[in-house]
FITOR-161208 format. One record per residue (C-alpha): residue in one letter; z, x, y. Coordinates in pm, whole numbers, padded with zeros to 5 digits, always signed. Each point is the difference from the previous one (the first is absolute). Layout:
BEGIN
AZXY/...
This chain:
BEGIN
X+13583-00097+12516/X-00278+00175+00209/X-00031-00255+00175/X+00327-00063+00096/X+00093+00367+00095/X-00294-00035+00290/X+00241-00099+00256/X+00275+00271-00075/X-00351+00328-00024/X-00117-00184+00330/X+00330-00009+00125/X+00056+00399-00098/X-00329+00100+00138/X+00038-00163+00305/X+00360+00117+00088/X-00088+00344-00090/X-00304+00012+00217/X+00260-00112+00305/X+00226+00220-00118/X-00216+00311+00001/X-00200-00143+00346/X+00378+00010+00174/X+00048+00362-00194/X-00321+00125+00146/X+00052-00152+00339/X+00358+00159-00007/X+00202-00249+00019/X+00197+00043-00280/X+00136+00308-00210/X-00052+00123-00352/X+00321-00145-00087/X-00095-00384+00164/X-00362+00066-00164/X+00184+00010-00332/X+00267-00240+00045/X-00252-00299+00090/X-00218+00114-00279/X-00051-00251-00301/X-00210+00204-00209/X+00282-00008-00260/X+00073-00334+00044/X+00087-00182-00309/X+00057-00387-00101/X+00180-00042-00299/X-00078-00317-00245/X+00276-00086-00280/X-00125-00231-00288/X+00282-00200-00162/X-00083-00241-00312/X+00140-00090-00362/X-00177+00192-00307/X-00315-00142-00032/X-00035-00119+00365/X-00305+00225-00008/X+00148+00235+00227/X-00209+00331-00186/X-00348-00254+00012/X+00051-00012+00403/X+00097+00386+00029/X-00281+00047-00203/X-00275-00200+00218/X+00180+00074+00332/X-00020+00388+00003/X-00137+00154-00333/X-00328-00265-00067/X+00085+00107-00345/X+00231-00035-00295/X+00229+00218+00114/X+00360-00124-00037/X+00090-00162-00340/X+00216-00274-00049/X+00382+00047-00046/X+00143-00177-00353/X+00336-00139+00110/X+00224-00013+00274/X+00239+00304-00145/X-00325+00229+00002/X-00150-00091+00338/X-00055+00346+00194/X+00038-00001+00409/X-00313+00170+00095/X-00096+00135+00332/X-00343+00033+00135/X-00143+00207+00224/X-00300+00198+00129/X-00027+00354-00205/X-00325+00232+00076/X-00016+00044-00421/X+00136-00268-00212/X+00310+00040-00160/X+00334-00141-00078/X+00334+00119+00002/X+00242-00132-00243/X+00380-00019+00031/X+00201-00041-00277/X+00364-00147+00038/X+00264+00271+00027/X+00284+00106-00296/X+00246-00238+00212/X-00155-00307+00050/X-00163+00044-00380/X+00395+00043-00140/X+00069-00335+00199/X-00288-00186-00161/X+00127+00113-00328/X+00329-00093+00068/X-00131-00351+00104/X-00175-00007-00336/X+00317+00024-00197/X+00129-00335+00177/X-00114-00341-00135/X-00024-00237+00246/X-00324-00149+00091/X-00067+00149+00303/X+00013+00367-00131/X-00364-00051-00226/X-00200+00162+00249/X+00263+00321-00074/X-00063-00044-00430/X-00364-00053+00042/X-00084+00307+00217/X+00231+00215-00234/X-00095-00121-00309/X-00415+00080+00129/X+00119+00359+00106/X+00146+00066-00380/X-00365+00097-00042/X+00022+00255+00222/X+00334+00150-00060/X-00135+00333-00067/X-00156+00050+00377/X+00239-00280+00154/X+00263+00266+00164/X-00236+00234+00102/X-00204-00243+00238/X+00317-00175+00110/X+00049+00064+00365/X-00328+00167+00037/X-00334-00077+00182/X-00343+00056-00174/X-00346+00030+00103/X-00262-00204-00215/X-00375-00127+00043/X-00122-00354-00018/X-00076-00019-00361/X+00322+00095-00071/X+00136-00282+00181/X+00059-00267-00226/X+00252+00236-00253/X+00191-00069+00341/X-00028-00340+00116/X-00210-00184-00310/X+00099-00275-00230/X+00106+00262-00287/X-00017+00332+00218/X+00237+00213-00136/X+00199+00142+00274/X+00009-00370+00159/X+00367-00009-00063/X+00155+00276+00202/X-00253-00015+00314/X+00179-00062+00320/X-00273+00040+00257/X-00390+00041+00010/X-00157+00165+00327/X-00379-00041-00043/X-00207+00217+00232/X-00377-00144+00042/X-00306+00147+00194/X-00070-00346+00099/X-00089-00090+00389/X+00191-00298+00003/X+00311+00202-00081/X-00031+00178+00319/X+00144-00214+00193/X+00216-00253-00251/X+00275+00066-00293/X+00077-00217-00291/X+00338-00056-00137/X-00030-00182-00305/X+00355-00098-00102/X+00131-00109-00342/X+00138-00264+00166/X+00368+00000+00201/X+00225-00078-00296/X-00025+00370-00091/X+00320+00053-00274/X-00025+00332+00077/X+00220+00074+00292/X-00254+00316+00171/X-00336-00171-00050/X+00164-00310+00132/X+00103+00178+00286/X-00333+00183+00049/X-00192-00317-00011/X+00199-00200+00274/X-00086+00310+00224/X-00329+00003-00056/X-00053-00381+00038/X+00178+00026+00360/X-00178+00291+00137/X-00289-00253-00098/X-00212-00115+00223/X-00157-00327-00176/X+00190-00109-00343/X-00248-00175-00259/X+00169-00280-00222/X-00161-00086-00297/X+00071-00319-00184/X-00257-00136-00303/X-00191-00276+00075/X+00112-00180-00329/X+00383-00005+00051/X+00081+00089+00394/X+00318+00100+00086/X+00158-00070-00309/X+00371+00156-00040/X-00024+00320-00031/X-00282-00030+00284/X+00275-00137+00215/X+00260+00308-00074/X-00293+00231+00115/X+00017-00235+00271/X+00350+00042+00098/X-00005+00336-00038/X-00308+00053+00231/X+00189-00128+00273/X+00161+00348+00055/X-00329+00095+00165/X-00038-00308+00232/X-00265-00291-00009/X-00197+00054+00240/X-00241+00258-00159/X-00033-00138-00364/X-00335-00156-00120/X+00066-00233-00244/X-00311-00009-00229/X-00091-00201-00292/X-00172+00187-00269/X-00197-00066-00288/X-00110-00331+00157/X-00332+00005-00223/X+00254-00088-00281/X+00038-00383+00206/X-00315-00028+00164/X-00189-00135-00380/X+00288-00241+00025/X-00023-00135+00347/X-00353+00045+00059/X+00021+00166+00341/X+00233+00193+00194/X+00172-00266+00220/X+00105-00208-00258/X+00130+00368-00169/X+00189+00036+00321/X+00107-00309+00075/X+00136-00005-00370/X+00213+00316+00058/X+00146-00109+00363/X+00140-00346-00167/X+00177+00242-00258/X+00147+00205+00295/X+00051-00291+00165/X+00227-00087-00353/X+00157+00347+00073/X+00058-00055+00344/X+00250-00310-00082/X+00136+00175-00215/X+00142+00312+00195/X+00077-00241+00299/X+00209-00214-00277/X+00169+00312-00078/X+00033+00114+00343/X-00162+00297-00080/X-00124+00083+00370/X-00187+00328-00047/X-00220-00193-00347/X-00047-00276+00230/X-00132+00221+00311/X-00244+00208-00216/X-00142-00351-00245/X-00069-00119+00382/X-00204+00297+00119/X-00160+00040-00386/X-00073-00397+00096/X-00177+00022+00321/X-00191+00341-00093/X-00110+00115-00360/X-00318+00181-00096/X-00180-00067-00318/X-00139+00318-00184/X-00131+00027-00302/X+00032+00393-00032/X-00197-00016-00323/X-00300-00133+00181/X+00078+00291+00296/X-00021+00233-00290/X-00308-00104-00113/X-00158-00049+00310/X+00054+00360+00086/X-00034+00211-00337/X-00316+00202-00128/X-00184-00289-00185/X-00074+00284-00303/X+00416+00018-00012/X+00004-00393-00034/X-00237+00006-00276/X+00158+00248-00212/X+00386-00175+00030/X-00008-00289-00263/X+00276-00175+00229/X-00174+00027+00281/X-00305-00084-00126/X+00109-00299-00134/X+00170-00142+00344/X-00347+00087+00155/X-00223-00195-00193/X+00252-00287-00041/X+00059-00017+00377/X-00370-00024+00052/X-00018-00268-00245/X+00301-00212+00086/X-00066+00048+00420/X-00348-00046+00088/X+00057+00156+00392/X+00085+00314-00166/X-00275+00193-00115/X-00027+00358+00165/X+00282+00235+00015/X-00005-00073+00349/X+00056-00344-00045/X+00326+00110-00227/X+00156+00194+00332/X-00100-00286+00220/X+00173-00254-00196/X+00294+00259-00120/X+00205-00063+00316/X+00021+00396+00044/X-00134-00014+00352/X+00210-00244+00140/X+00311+00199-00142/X-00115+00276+00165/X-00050-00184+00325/X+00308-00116-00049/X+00215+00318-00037/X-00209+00183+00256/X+00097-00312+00266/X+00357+00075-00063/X-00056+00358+00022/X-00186-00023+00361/X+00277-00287+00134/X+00271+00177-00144/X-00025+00352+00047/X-00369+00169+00091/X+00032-00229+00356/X+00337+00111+00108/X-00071+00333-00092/X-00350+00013+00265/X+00160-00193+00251/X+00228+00254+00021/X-00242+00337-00009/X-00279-00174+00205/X+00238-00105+00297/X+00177+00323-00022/X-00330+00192+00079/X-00142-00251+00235/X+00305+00022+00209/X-00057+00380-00021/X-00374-00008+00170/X+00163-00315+00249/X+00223+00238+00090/X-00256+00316+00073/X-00229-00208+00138/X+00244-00146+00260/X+00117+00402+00056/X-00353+00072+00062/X-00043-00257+00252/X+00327+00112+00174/X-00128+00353-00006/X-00354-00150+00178/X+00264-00154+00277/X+00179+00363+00074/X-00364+00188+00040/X-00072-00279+00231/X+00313+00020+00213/X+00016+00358-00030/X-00420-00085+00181/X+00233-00180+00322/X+00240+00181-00006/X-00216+00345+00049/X-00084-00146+00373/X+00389-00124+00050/X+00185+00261+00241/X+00290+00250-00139/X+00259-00201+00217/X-00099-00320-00159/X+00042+00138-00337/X+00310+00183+00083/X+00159-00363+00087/X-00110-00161-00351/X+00063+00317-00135/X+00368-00039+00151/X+00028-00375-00054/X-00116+00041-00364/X+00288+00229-00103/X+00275-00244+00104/X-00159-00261-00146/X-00043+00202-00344/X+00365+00081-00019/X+00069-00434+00030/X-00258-00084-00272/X+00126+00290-00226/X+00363-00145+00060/X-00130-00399-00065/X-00167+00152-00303/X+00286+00210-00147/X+00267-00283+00026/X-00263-00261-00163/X-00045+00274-00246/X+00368+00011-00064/X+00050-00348+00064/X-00299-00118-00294/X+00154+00323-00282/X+00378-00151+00060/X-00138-00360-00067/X-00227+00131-00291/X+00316+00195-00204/X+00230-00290+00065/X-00256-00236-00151/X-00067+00296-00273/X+00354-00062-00115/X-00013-00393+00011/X-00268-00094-00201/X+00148+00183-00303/X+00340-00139+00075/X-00154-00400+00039/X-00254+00058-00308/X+00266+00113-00257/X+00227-00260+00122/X-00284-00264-00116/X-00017+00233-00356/X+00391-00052+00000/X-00063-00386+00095/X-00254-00006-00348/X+00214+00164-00221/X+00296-00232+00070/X-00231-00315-00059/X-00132+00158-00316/X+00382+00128-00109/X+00110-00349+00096/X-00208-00215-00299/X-00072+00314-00180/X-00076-00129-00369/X+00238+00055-00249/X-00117+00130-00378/X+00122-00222-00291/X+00137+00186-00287/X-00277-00142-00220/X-00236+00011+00263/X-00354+00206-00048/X-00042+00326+00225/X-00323-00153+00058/X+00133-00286+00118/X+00231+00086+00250/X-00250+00237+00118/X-00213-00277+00060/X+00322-00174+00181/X+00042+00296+00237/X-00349+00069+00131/X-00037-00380+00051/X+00332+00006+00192/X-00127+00332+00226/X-00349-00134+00043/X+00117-00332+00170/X+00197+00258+00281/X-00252+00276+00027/X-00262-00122+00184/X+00244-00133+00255/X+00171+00349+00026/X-00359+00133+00101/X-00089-00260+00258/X+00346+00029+00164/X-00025+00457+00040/X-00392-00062+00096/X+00111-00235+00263/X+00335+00198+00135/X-00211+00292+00040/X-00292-00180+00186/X+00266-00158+00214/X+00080+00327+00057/X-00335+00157+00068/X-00033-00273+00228/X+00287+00061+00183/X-00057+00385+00026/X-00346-00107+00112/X+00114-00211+00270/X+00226+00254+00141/X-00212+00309-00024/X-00305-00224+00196/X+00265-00115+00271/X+00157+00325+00103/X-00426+00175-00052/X-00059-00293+00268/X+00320+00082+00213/X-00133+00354-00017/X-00337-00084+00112/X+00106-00180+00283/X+00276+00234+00131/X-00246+00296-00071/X-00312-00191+00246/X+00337-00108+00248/X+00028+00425+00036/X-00322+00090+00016/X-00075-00243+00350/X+00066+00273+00200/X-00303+00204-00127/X-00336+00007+00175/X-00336+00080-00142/X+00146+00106-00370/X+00175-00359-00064/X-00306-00174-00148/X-00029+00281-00224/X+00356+00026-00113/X-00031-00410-00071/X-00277+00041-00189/X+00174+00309-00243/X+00317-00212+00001/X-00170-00298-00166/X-00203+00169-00211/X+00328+00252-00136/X+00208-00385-00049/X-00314-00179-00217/X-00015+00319-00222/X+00341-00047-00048/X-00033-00310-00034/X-00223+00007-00270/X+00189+00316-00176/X+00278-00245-00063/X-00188-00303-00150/X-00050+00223-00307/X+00317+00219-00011/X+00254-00221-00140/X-00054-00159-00340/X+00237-00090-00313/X-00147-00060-00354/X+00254-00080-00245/X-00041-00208-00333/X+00243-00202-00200/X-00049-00140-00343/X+00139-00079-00310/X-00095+00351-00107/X+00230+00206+00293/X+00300-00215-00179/X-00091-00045-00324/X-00195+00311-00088/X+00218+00210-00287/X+00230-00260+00003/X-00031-00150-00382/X-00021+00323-00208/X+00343+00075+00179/X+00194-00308-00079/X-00145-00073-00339/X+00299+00051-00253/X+00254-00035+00267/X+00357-00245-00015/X-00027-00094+00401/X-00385-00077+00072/X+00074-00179+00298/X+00214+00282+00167/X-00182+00301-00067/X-00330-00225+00126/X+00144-00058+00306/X+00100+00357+00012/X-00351+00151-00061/X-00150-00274+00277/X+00252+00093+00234/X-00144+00384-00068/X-00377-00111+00012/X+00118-00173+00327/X+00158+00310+00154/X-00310+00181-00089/X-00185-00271+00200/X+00230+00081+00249/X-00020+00322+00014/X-00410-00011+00015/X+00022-00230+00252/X+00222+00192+00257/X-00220+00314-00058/X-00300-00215+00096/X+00114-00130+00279/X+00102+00335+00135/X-00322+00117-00068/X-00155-00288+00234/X+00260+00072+00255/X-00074+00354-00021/X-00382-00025+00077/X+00077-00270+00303/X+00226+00272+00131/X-00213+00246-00012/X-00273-00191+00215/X+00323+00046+00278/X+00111+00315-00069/X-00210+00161+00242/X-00084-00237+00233/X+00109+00155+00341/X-00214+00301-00134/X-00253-00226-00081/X-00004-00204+00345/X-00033+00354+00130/X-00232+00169-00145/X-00258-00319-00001/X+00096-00159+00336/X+00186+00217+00231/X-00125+00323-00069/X-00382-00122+00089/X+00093-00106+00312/X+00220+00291+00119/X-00289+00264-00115/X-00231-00191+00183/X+00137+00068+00316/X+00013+00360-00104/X-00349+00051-00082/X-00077-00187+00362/X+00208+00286+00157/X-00174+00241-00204/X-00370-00034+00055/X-00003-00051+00298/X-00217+00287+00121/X-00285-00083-00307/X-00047-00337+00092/X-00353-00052-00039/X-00043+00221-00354/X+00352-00212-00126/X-00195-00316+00110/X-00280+00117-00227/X+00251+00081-00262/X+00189-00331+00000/X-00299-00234+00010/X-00174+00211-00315/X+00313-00005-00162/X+00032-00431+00091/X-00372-00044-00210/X+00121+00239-00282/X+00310-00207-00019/X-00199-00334+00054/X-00249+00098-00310/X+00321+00079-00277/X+00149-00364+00147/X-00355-00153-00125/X+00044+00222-00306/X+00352-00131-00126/X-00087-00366+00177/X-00310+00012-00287/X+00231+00139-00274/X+00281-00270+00076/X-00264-00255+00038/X-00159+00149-00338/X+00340-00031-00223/X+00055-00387+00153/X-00294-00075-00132/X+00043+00135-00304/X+00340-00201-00042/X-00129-00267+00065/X-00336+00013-00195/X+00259+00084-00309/X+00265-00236+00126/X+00239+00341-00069/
């Protein structure tokens, strides 16, 4: 894992020595300085498997190199456990609370099949009866070796834990958090919950299918269920493939074994027009990682804790015997598979989230020393105006001086009706987009009200749940295409109108200033430099994230309908909720893009003032000024030209410096 968290410390310690080289240089506050900061920068891995997948084995070589987390028994006593970097180790418990206790009891006193995980969890906590209502709805603090009376095979308070938090002083931890889940079939209505949250604020999800029956039913309703946190950052990995190797011989046979069986799979789902199965068998298909998290395990424990475990033990000598390549504990990790997991995740990681995030700081701050840079050089132009225009005569300057002023009041007029012009045309569009994107959310609810599956009386919750998230997924990903493109049509649009009336602008602003003599090269040269800052202000202002997946319409959505006469209505009646929440979300984003683009044009006729028009006009002030010091202003203005000539070399170097840096890092 080391290894794989290089790019994100490099990453870190190279963005925080920009940061802190634009801090000291002053080019940003305490408040930026912060802001682009990634010190506390977190990527979040989930790990979803069946019981016995080995999820504890790869928890266990990933981030404690020890036998740290035991294995869960069944499905009904799996614990979600969260991992994360503690400076002592220590674990917090949560136990479930008196409610959601009283409604696993009450779903122990029905029969049915699907209410055993309720019986089995009450009939283990009968041994505790005596401390059961005390803990309930409390959180406790325990050590390590008091884990497994928590999470273990036979630990006694297995049935009534809700949630683990595991705090470890490990360096690895520092910069990634585990969620291991108990899978996403949770009966248990607030762990369910909790777990889908988790798995979307993830940044990579892990799935783990065994090697010796891959994606076998109930592999396929993890599956299904995954889909809620979208496709796109799952690594589907195939554990415990040292139990197939002895039979195949060597690992592409083993592999090309398990693709035929997806393949198998993969007719299946399309034959059953089961779109979602069929998209994720085709992406488990074309990538799936081998790991044999036993042999990572090995590979990476104390060699006196493998000979004093009798299971362990055994695996070690009989892996040694059975595969003569693997002799050394370093031989075990090599062949394990664990690295190219890791290289895995951390790819998705980089592609998915660390690059957008550095794009974004690094060009922010190297706009910032563009921008003094290019103010320094316009400074270096007045001192060496302000050097003719000491030997111009007053009458001269008195003209420009005169000329200037009428030509000031036009630009300021050309600037405040673009002003105006560019805030009317960014709060009409404002109200648009929200109008056109709900009216495609209105457009998806019809076609999904239209054909919306209807619940037999006989039928299986289970079922028709399956019915109605196949039914949603087939529409969702064309709901997100069609708001991702209305709103780039419209960012392209807004574009194209801002950049034509900035050009309109520009030329009616040079058309006014013909008239001026020896300060019009100057004023051109302020004028293009204000519009590129501009320019480049707004290709980073305006920008809408938004997700959609099965989880914004799904999430919550079972536990409420369970039990009820009218499935169908009250499901359409909690999507169209979760789709007024995306809504909702959606409008308040957009505002908040409109909001910063506005802002780069709030101030703009102050702005064209104080950085174009103001120069120029105290320029011809300072001529009229000094004109009886000539000689000792001369001196003045030409030390003042090297000083300013030496800090342009200085932020050239540092701009020059943090380039470099990108690119040697490929930030």
């Amino acid at each position: 894992m080391s290894q794989g968290l290089e790019k994100l410390s490099e990453a870190k310690t190279v963005l925080k020595e920009i940061v802190e080289t634009a801090y000291n240089d002053k080019l940003i506050t305490e408040e930026e300085r912060t802001k682009l900061s990634i010190e506390d920068l977190k990527f979040r891995i989930g790990i979803v498997g069946q019981i016995k997948a080995g999820k504890s084995t790869l928890i266990n070589a990933l981030i404690f190199k020890k036998q740290v987390m035991p294995v869960a028994s069944t499905p009904m006593t799996a614990t979600l456990c969260y991992i994360t970097y503690g400076e002592q180790p220590k674990i917090e418990v949560e136990f479930y609370s008196k409610d959601e206790w009283e409604f696993i009891e009450n779903e122990a006193k029905r029969s049915d099949q699907n209410t055993a995980y309720a019986r089995e969890l009450v009939e283990k906590a009968s041994l505790i009866k005596e401390e059961l209502w005390s803990l309930l709805g409390s959180i406790k603090t325990i050590s390590f070796d008091e884990l497994y009376d928590y999470v273990g095979e036979d630990g006694r308070y297995v049935p009534i834990v809700k949630l683990l938090k595991v705090y470890y002083p490990s360096n690895v931890l520092k910069d990634v958090e585990i969620v291991d889940t108990p899978g996403i079939n949770d009966p248990v209505e607030s762990r369910e919950k909790k777990t889908r949250e988790f798995l979307n604020e993830s940044d990579v999800v892990i799935f783990l299918t065994y090697a010796g029956r891959p994606f076998d039913a109930i592999d396929i309703d993890l599956l299904r269920r995954l889909m809620s946190v979208g496709i796109g950052k799952v690594v589907f990995v195939l554990n415990k493939i040292d139990t197939i190797l002895e039979e195949e011989g060597n690992i592409e046979k083993a592999i090309s074994r398990i693709k035929n069986l997806i393949h198998d799979e993969l007719v299946k789902a399309k034959r059953q027009n089961y779109k979602f199965i069929e998209d994720v068998l085709s992406a488990a298909k074309n990538k799936i990682i081998p790991l044999s998290s036993l042999w990572a395990l090995l590979g990476v424990l104390d060699m006196k804790e493998i000979e004093k475990d009798e299971d362990l033990s055994y695996h070690y000598d009989r892996t040694k015997e059975n595969f003569p390549h693997i002799q050394s504990q370093t031989d075990f990790y090599k062949n394990s598979g664990l690295q190219e997991l890791i290289n895995e995740i951390f790819q998705i990681i980089e592609n998915e989230k660390l690059e957008i995030i550095l794009q974004k700081h690094v060009t922010n701050i190297l706009n910032k020393y563009k921008e003094k840079i290019n103010d320094l050089k316009n400074e270096i132009d007045r001192c060496k105006n302000s050097l003719k225009d000491i030997d111009r005569n007053i009458e001269m300057l008195n003209k420009e001086l005169e000329t200037f002023k009428i030509v000031k009041y036009k630009i300021l007029e050309l600037v405040l009706q673009t002003q105006r012009r560019i805030k009317k045309y960014l709060y009409d569009k404002h109200d648009r987009i929200p109008i056109e994107t709900n009216h495609i959310i209105k457009k998806f609810y019809e076609k999904v009200q239209e054909k919306f599956p209807k619940k037999g009386v006989l039928s299986r919750s289970s079922t028709y749940e399956v019915q109605v998230e196949q039914h949603l997924y087939t529409h969702i990903q064309d709901l997100k295409i069609e708001i991702e493109k209305k709103i780039i049509e419209h960012k392209n649009e807004l574009m194209e109108y801002i950049e034509n009336n900035l050009s309109n602008l520009k030329d009616r602003a040079i058309e006014e200033a013909q008239t001026l003599t020896f300060t019009q090269e100057q004023y051109y040269k302020l004028l293009n430099s204000f519009l590129d800052t501009l320019h480049d202000k707004l290709n980073i202002s305006f920008n809408v994230d938004f997700d959609i997946n099965l989880s914004n319409l799904t999430g919550g959505l079972w536990s409420i309908i369970t039990g009820l006469e009218k499935f169908e209505q009250e499901a359409l009646s909690q999507i169209r909720n979760k789709l007024n929440e995306l809504q909702s979300s959606l409008e308040n984003k957009i505002k908040y893009a409109f909001d910063e683009f506005i802002t780069v044009f709030s101030d703009l006729q102050d702005d064209m003032t104080y950085k174009v028009l103001d120069p120029i006009e105290n320029r011809i002030y300072y001529a009229k000024s000094n004109k009886e010091n000539k000689e000792k202003e001369k001196e003045e203005l030409n030390s003042k030209i090297e000083r300013l000539k030496i800090q342009i070399e200085h932020f050239n170097k540092k701009h020059e410096k943090i380039k470099e840096l990108v690119n040697r890092y490929k930030l």
